[in-house]
C-alpha positions in Angstrom: 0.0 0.0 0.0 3.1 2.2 0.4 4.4 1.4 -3.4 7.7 -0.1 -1.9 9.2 -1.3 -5.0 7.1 -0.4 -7.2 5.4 2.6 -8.7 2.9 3.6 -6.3 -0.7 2.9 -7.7 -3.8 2.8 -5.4 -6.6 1.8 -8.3 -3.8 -1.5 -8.7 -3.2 -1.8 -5.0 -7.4 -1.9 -4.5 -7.2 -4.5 -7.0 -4.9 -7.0 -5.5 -6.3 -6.4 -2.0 -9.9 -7.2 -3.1 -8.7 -10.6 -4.6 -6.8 -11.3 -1.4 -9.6 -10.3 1.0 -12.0 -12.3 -1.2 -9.8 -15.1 -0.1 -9.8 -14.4 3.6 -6.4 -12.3 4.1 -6.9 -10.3 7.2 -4.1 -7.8 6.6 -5.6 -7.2 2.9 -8.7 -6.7 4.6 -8.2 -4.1 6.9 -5.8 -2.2 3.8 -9.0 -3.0 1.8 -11.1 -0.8 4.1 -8.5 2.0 4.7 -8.6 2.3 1.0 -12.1 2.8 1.0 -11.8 5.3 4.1 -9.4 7.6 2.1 -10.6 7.2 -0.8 -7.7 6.2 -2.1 -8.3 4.5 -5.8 -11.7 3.9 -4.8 -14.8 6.0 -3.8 -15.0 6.2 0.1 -17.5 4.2 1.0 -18.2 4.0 5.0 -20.3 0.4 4.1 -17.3 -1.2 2.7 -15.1 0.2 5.2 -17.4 -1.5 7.7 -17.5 -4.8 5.8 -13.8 -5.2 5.4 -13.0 -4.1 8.7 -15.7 -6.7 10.4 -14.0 -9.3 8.1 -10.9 -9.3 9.5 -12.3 -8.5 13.5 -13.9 -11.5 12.6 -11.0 -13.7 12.2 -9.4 -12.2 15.2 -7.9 -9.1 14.2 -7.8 -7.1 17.5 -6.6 -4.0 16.2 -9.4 -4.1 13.7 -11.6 -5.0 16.4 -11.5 -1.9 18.0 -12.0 0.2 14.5 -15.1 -1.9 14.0 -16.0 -0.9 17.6 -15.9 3.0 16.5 -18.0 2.2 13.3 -21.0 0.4 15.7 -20.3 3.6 18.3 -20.6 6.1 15.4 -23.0 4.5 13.0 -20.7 4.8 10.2 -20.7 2.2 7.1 -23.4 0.5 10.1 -26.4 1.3 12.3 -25.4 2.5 15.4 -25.7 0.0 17.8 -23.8 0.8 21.5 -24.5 -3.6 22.0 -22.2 -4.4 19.3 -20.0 -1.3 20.1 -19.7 -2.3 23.2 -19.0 -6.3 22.1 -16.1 -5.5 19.9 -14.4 -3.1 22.3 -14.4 -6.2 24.8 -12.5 -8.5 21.8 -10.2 -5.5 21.1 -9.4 -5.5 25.0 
């Protein structure tokens, strides 16, 4: 995502991350959903942030965990919903 290497290209990097998170890598996964929080060779899109993100928590990404936390706090990409907030906090802790 940093273009280490190669010619730094975030439509390509959004690419490769899709077919890798498609696949179940948690580390594309969470890149996956920064790029669609920047906006970064994609349209931001707070849903797909949300999806990504949850994907990875899911698997037991606990730094991921706690972003997903925010999204349920904020009601961003989600409905707001202070239960599952509150839930992925606790698997972040």
């Amino acid at each position: 995502m940093n273009g280490c290497g190669v010619v730094l290209n975030h439509v390509t990097a959004v690419k490769w991350f899709k077919k890798a998170s498609e696949q179940g890598h948690i580390e594309s996964q969470h890149n996956l959903g920064v790029l669609y929080q920047s906006g970064l060779g994609i349209a931001h899109c707070d849903v797909e942030v949300a999806r990504w993100w949850r994907k990875a928590a899911e698997q037991g990404d606990v730094r991921v965990s706690y972003n997903v936390e925010n999204l349920y706090d904020s009601g961003r990409g989600v409905v707001e919903d202070k239960k599952k907030a509150l839930h992925w906090w606790r698997k972040a802790a």
